[in-house]
RODO-2510 file (C-alpha; in nm, 4 decimals, decimal comma):
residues 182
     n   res          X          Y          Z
     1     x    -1,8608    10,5095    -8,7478
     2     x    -1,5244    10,3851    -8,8560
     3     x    -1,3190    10,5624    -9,1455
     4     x    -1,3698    10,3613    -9,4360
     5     x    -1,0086    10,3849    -9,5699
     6     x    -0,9586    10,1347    -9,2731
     7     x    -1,0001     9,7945    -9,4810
     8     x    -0,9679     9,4794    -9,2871
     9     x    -0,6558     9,2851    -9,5066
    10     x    -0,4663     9,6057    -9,3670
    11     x    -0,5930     9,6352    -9,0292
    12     x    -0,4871     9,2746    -8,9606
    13     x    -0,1219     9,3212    -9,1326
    14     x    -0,1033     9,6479    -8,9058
    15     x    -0,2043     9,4741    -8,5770
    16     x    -0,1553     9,0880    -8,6020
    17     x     0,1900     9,1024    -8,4433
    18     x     0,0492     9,3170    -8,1485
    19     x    -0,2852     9,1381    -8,0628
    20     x    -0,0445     8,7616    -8,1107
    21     x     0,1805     8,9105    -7,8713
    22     x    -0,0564     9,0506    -7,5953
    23     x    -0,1917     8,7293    -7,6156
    24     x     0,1027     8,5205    -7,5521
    25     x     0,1954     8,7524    -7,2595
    26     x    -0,1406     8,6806    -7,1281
    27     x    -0,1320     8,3111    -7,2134
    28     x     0,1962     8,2139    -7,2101
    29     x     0,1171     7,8949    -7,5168
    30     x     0,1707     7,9414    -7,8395
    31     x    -0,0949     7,7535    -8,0051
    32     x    -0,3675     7,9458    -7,7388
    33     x    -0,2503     8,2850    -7,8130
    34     x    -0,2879     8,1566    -8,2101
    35     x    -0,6716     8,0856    -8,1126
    36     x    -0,6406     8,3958    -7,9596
    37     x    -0,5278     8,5836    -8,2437
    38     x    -0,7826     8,4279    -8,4762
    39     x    -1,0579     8,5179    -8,2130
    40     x    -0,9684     8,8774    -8,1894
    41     x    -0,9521     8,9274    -8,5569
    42     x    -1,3205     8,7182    -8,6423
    43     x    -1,5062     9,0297    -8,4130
    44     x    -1,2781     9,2490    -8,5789
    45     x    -1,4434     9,1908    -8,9003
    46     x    -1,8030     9,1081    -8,7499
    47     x    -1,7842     9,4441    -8,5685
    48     x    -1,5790     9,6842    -8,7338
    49     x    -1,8211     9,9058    -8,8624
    50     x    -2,0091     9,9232    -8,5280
    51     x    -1,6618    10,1122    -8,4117
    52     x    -1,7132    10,4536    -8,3264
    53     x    -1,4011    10,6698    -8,2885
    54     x    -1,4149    10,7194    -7,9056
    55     x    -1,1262    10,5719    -7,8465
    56     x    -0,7955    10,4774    -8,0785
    57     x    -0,8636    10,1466    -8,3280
    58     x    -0,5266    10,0481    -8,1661
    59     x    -0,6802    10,0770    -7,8186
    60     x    -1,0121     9,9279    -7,9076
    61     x    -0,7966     9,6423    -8,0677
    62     x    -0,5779     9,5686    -7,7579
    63     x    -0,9267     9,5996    -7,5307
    64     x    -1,1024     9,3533    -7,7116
    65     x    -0,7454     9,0833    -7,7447
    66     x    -0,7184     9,1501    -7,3089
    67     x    -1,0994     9,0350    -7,2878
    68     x    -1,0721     8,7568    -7,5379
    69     x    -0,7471     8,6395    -7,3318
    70     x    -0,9328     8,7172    -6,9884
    71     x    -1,2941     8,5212    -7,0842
    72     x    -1,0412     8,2310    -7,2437
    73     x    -0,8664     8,1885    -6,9163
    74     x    -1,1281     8,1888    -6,7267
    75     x    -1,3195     7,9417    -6,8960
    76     x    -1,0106     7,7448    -6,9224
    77     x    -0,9635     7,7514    -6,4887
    78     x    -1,3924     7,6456    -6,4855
    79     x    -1,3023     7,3427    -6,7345
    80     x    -1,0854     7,2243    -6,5105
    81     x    -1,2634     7,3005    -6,1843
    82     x    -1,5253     7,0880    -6,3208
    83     x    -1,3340     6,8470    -6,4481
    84     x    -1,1960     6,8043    -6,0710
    85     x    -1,5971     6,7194    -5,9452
    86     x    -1,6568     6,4395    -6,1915
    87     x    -1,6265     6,5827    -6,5604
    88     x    -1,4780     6,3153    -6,7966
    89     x    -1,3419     6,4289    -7,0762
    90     x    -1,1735     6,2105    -7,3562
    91     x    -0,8970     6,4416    -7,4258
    92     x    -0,6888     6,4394    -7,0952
    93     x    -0,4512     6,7267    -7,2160
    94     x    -0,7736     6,9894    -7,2518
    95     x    -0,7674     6,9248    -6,8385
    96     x    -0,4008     7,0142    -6,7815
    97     x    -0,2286     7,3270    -6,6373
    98     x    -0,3456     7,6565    -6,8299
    99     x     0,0189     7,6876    -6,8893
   100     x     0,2292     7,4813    -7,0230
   101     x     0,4662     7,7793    -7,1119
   102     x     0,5612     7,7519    -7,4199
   103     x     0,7154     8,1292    -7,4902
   104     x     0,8767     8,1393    -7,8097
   105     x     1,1081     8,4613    -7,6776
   106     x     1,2530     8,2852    -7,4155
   107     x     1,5724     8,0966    -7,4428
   108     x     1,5275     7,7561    -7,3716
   109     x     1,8276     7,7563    -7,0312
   110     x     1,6195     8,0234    -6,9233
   111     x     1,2221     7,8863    -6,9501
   112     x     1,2317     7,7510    -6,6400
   113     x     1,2855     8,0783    -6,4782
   114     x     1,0591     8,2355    -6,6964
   115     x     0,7447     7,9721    -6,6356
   116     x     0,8103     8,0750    -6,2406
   117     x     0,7744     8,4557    -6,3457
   118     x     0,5157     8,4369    -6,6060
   119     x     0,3528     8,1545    -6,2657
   120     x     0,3739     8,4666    -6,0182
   121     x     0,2287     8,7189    -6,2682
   122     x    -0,0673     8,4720    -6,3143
   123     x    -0,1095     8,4999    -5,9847
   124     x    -0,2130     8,8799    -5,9843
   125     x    -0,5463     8,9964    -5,9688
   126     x    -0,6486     9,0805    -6,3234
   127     x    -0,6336     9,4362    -6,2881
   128     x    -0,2843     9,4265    -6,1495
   129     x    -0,1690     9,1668    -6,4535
   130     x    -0,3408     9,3816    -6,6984
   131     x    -0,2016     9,6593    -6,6322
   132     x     0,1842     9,5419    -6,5511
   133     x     0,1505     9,3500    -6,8641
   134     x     0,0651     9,6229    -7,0878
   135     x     0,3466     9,8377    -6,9019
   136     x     0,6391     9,5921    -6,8243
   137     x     0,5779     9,3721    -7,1253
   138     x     0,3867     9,5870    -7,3894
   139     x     0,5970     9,9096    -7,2965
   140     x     0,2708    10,1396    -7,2824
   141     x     0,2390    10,4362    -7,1194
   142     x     0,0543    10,4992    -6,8027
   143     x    -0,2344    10,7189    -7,0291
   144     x    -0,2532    10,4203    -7,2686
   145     x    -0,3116    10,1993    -7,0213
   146     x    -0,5549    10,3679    -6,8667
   147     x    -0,7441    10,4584    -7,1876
   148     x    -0,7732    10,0982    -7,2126
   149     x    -0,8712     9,9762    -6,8538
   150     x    -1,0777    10,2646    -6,8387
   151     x    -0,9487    10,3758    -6,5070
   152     x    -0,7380    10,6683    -6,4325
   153     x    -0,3884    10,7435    -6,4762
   154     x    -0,2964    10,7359    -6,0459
   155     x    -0,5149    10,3852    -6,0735
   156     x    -0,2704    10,2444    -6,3397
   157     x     0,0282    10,3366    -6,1361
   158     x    -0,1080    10,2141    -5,7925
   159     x    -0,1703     9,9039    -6,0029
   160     x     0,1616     9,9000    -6,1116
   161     x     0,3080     9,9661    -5,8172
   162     x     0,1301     9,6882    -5,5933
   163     x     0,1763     9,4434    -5,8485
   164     x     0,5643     9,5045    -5,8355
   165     x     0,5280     9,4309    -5,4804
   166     x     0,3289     9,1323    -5,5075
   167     x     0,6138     9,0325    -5,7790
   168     x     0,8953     9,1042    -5,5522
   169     x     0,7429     8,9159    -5,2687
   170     x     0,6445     8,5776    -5,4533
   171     x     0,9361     8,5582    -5,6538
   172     x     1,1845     8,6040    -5,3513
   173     x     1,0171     8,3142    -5,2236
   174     x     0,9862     8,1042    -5,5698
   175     x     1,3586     8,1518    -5,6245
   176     x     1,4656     8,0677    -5,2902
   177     x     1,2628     7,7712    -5,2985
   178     x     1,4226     7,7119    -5,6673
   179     x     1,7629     7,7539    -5,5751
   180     x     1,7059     7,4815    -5,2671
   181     x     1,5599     7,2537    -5,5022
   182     x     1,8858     7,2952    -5,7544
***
């Protein structure tokens, strides 16, 4: 059972910042990660005393924000899948891209660049973009990350390490491609 000096006013003051911002890696739109955010902190509440110590709050925190982002995108990619076979729908901008990128930390000469690298890592399987995000983006350590992917610490870094390749090889292509096109 959870330490009752944890109250939940504090808990979200300690952690809004963090779960926000592992969402808007994930989701690259403000107004989703927002959602997001909101989602993250409503089980929060419902669930917190069903938390049981075996793991860190702050890694039970970022596991439940990376499966809130991972269930939202895919039900975001089946909306639109069926939208493609015949779904109507009367709000035409539910249907668009996932991303829009709208990345409040990037400077606005440089979004462009950014919406082609934040495209590639989308691309990743989501083991691979889980764990580069939490690493590249987050700045976690290999044990973190595999505390909270429950995998070991040599399957973090062979995550890692393919999904630098993977990186590498798309974006060589996306930014030759770009640089034609400029």
């Amino acid at each position: 059972m959870i330490n009752s000096s944890y109250n939940f006013a504090s808990l979200y003051e300690q952690y809004k910042i963090l779960v926000y911002n592992v969402a808007l890696n994930y989701l690259q739109n403000t107004e989703d990660a927002e959602e997001i955010t909101q989602d993250v902190f409503v089980q929060l509440h419902q669930s917190l005393s069903t938390f049981k110590n075996e793991s860190t709050l702050k890694t039970w925190i970022y596991k439940i924000t990376i499966n809130k982002c991972l269930y939202f995108i895919k039900h975001k990619n089946s909306k639109k899948r069926f939208f493609i076979f015949g779904k109507k729908s009367n709000n035409e901008s539910e249907m668009q891209n996932i991303s829009n990128f709208e990345h409040p930390g990037i400077l606005l000469e440089n979004k462009e660049k950014a919406a082609i690298l934040f495209g590639v890592i989308n691309e990743l399987s989501e083991n691979q973009k889980t764990a580069f995000i939490l690493s590249k983006l987050d700045g976690m350590s290999n044990p973190e990350i595999s505390e909270i992917m429950e995998v070991s610490i040599s399957s973090v870094e062979s995550l890692i390490f393919r999904a630098k390749g993977t990186l590498k090889e798309k974006l060589s292509k996306k930014f030759t491609d770009y640089r034609k096109n400029k």
